[in-house]
PyMOL commands that place a pseudoatom at each C-alpha (Angstrom):
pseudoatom trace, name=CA, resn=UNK, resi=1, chain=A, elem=C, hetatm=0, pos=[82.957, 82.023, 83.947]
pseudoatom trace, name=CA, resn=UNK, resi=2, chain=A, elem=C, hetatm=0, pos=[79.539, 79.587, 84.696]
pseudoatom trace, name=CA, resn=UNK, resi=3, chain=A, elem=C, hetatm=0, pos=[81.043, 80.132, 88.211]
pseudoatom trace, name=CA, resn=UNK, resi=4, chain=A, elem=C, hetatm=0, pos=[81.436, 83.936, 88.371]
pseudoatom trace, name=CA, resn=UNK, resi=5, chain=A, elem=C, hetatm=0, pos=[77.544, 85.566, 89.433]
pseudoatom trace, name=CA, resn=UNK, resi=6, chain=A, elem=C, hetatm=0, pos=[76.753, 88.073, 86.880]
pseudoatom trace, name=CA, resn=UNK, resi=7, chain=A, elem=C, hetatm=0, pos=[77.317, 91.065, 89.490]
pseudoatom trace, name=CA, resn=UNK, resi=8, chain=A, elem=C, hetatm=0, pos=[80.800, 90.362, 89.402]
pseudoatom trace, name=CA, resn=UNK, resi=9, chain=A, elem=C, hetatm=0, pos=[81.251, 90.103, 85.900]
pseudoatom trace, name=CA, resn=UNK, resi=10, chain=A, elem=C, hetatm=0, pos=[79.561, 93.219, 85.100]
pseudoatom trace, name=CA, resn=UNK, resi=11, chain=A, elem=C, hetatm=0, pos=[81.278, 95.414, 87.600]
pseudoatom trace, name=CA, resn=UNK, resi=12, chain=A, elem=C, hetatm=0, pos=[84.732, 93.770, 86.350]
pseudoatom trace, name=CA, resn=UNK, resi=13, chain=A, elem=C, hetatm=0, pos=[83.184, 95.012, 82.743]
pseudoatom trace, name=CA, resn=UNK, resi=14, chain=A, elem=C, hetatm=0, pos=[82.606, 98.842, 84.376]
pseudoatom trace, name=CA, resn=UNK, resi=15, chain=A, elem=C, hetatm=0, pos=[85.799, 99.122, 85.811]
pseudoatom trace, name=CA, resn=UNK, resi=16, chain=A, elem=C, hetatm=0, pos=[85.101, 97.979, 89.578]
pseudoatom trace, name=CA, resn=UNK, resi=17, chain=A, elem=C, hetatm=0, pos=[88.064, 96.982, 91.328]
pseudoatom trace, name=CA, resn=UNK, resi=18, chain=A, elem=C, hetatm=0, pos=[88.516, 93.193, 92.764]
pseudoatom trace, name=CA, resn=UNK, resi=19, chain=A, elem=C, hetatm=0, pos=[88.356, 93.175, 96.508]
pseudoatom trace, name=CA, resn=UNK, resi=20, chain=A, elem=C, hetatm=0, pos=[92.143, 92.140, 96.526]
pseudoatom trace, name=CA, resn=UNK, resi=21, chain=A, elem=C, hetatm=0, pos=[93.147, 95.344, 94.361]
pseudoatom trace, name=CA, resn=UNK, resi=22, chain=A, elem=C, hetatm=0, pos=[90.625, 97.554, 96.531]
pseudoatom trace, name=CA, resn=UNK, resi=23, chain=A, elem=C, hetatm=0, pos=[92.075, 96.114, 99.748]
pseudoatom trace, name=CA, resn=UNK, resi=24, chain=A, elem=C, hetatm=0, pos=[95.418, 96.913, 98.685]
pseudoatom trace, name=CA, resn=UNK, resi=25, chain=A, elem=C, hetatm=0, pos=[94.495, 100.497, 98.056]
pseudoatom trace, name=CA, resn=UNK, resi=26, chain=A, elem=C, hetatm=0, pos=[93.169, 100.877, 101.312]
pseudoatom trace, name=CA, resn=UNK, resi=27, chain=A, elem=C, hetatm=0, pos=[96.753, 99.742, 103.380]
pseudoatom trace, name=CA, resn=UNK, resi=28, chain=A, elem=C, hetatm=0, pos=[98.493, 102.047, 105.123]
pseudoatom trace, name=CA, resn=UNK, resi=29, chain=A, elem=C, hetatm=0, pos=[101.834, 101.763, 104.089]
pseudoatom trace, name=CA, resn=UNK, resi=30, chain=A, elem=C, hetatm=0, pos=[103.175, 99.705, 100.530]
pseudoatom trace, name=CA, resn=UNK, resi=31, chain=A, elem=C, hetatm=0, pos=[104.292, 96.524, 100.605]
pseudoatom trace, name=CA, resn=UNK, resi=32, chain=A, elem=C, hetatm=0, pos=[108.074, 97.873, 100.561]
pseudoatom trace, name=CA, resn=UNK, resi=33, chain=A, elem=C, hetatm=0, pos=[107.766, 99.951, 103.266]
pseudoatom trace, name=CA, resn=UNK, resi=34, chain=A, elem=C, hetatm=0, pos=[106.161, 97.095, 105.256]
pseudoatom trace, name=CA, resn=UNK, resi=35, chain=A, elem=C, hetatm=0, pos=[109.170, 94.749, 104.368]
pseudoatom trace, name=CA, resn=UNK, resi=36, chain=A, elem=C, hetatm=0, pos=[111.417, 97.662, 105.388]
pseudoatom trace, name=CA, resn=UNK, resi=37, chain=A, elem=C, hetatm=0, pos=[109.509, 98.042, 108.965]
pseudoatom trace, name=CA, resn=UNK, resi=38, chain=A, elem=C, hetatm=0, pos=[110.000, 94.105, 109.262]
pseudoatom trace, name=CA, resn=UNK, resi=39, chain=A, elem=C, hetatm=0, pos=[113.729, 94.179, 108.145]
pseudoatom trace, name=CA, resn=UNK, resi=40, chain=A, elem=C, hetatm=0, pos=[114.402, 97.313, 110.945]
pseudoatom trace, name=CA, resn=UNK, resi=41, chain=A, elem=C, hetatm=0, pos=[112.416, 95.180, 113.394]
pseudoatom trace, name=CA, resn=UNK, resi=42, chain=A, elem=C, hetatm=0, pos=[114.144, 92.252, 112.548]
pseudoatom trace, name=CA, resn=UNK, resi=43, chain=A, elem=C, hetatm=0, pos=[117.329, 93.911, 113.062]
pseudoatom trace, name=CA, resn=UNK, resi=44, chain=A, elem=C, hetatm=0, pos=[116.470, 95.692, 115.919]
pseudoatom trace, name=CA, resn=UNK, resi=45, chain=A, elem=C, hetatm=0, pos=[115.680, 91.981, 117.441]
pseudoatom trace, name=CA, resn=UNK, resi=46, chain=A, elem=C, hetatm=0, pos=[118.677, 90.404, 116.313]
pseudoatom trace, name=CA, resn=UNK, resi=47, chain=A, elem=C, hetatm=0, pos=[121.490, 93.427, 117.657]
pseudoatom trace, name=CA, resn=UNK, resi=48, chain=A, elem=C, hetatm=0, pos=[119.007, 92.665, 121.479]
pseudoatom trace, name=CA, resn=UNK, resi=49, chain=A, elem=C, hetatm=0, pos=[117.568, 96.362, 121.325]
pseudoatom trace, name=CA, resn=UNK, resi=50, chain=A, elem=C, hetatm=0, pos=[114.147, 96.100, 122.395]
pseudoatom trace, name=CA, resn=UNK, resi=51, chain=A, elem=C, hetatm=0, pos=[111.369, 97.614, 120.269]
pseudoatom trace, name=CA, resn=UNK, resi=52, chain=A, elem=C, hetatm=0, pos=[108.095, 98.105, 122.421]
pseudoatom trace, name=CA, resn=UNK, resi=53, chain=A, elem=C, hetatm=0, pos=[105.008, 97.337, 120.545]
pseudoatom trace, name=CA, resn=UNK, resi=54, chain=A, elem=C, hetatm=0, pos=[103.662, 101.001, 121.206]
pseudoatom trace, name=CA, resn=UNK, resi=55, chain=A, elem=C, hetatm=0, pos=[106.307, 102.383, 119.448]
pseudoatom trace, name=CA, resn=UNK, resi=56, chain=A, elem=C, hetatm=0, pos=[105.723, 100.955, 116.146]
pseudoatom trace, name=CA, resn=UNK, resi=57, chain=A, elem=C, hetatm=0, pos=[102.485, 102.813, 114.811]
pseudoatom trace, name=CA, resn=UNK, resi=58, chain=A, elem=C, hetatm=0, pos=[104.797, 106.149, 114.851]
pseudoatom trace, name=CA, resn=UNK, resi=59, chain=A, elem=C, hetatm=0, pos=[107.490, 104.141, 113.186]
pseudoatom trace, name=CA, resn=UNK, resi=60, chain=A, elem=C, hetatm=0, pos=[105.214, 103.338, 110.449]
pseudoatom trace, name=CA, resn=UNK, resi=61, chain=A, elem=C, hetatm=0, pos=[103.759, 107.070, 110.617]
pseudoatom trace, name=CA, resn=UNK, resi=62, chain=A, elem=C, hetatm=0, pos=[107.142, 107.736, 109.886]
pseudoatom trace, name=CA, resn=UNK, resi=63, chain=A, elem=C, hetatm=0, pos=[107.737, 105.738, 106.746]
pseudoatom trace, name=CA, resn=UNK, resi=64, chain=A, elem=C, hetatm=0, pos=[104.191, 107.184, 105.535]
pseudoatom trace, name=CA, resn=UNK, resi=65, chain=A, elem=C, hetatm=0, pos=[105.086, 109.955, 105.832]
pseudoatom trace, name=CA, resn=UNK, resi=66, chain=A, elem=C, hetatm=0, pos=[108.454, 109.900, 103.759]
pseudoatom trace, name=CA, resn=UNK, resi=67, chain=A, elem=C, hetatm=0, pos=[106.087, 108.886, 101.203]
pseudoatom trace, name=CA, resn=UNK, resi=68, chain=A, elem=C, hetatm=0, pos=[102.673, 111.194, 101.641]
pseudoatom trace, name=CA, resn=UNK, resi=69, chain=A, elem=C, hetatm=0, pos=[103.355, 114.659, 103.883]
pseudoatom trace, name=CA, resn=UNK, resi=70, chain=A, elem=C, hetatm=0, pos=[99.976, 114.651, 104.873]
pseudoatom trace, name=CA, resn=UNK, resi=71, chain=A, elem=C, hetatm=0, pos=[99.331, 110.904, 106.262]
pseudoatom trace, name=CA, resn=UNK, resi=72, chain=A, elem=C, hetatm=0, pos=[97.920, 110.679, 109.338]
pseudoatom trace, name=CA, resn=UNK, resi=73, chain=A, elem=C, hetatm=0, pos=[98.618, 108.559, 112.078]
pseudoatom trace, name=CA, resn=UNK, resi=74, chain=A, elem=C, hetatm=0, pos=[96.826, 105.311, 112.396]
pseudoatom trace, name=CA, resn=UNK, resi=75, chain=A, elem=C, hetatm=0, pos=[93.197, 104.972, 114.137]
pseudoatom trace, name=CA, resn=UNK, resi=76, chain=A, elem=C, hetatm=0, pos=[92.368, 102.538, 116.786]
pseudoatom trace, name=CA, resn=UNK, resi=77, chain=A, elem=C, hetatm=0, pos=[91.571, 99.526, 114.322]
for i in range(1, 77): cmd.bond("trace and resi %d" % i, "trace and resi %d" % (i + 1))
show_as sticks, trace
zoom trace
C-alpha cells in the first residue's frame, strides 16, 4: 500500500466507493441490458433493417424502463 495516498486508504476504511464501483452506479442501463441493446442492434444490422442513431436513446429508455418505472430519458451528455 506505500503506493496508495492516505486519502484513499482512509475513505476505502469509511466505506467510500472506488471510482470504478461509483461509475458503475451512475450508468444508465446494467451491463445486461447494454449487451441486450448491442445483440438487438447487432441483429437488426445483420437481417439489413436500418436502425437510425436517433432512435436508440428511446430504445434504451425502453429497457430502463422494464427495469425502473420511473427512469427518465437520457440528457444531452
Amino acid at each position: 500500500y506505500a503506493s496508495v495516498p492516505l486519502t484513499t486508504l482512509y475513505g476505502r476504511a469509511c466505506g467510500r466507493p472506488s471510482e470504478k464501483e461509483k461509475a458503475q452506479q451512475q450508468q444508465y442501463l446494467t451491463l445486461a441490458e447494454e449487451k441486450a441493446l448491442v445483440a438487438f442492434l447487432l441483429l437488426m444490422s445483420n437481417l439489413r433493417y436500418l436502425v437510425y442513431i436517433k432512435y436508440i436513446p428511446s430504445l434504451a429508455l425502453t429497457l430502463a424502463q422494464q427495469r425502473s418505472p420511473t427512469a427518465k430519458p437520457l440528457g444531452k451528455n
